[in-house]
N, C-alpha and C positions, 0 to 999 in steps of 0.2 A: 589507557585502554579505551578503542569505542565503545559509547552507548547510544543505543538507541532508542530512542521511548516514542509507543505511539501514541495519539489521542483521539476522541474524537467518535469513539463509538456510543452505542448505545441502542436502544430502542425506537425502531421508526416505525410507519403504518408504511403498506406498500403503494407504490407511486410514491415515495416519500424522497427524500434526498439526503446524503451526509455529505458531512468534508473531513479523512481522516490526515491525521500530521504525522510525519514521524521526524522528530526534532532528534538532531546530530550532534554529540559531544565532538566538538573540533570541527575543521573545515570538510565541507563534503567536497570539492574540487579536486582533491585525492582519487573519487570514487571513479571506478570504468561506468561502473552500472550501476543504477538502484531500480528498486522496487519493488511489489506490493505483493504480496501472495496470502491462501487464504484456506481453511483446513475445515470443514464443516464437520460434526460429530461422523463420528464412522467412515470417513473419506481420507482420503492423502489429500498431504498440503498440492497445492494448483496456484497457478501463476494465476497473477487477472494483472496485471499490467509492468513493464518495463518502460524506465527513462535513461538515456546512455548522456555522456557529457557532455556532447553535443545536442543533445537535448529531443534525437529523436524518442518515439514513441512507437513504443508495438503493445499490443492488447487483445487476451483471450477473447474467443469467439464469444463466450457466455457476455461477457458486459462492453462488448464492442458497440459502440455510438450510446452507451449510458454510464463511461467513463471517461475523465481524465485525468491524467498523470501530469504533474508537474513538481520543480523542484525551483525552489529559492536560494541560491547560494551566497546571499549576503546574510540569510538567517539558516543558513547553514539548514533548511527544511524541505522535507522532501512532503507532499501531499498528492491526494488523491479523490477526487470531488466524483462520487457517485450518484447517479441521478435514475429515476423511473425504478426504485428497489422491488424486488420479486421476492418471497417467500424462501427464494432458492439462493439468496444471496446470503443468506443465513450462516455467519461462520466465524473462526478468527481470524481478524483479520493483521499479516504481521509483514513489517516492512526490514529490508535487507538492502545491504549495499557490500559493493564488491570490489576489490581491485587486482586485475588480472584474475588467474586461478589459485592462489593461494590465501587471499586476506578472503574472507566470506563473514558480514556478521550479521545477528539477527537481531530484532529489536520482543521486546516481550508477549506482543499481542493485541488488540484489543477487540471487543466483541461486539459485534454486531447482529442485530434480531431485527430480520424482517416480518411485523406480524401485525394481526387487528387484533 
């Protein structure tokens, strides 16, 4: 079964910077797609970034040129290096990968607080 586990959150000041991971049971080379999505209290989950096999990139308006997405397929790791954080980045953060339409998984979360 895939898993996926992310890392890498926590606590930053705003202008602050993260790098989240989300480390893959098995080869991610399978995946059509992955990427990062993110649920803040009271909100629906929202995209903030896709990476496809070929390794483009698309990215929500909100963290457009203070994200990016990238993925390691020799550690099987997909990551996501945020930078210049706003208060409004505040949320779970949770990564997914996909193949075709019917394989969808999710990884469990982790949290991120943009605050002073």
């Amino acid at each position: 079964q895939v898993q996926l586990v992310e890392s890498g959150g926590g606590l930053v000041q705003p202008g602050g910077s993260l790098r989240l991971s989300c480390a893959v049971s098995g080869s991610i080379l399978r995946f059509n797609t992955m990427g990062w999505y993110r649920q803040a209290p009271g909100k629906q989950r929202e995209l903030v970034a896709i990476i496809n096999s070929r390794g483009d990139t698309n990215y929500a308006d909100p963290v457009k040129g203070r994200a990016t997405i990238s993925r390691d397929n020799a550690k099987n790791t997909m990551y996501v290096q945020m930078n210049s954080l706003k208060p409004e980045d505040t949320a779970v953060y949770y990564c997914n990968a996909r193949v075709g339409v019917f394989e969808n998984y999710w990884g469990q979360g982790t949290q991120v607080t943009v605050s002073s």
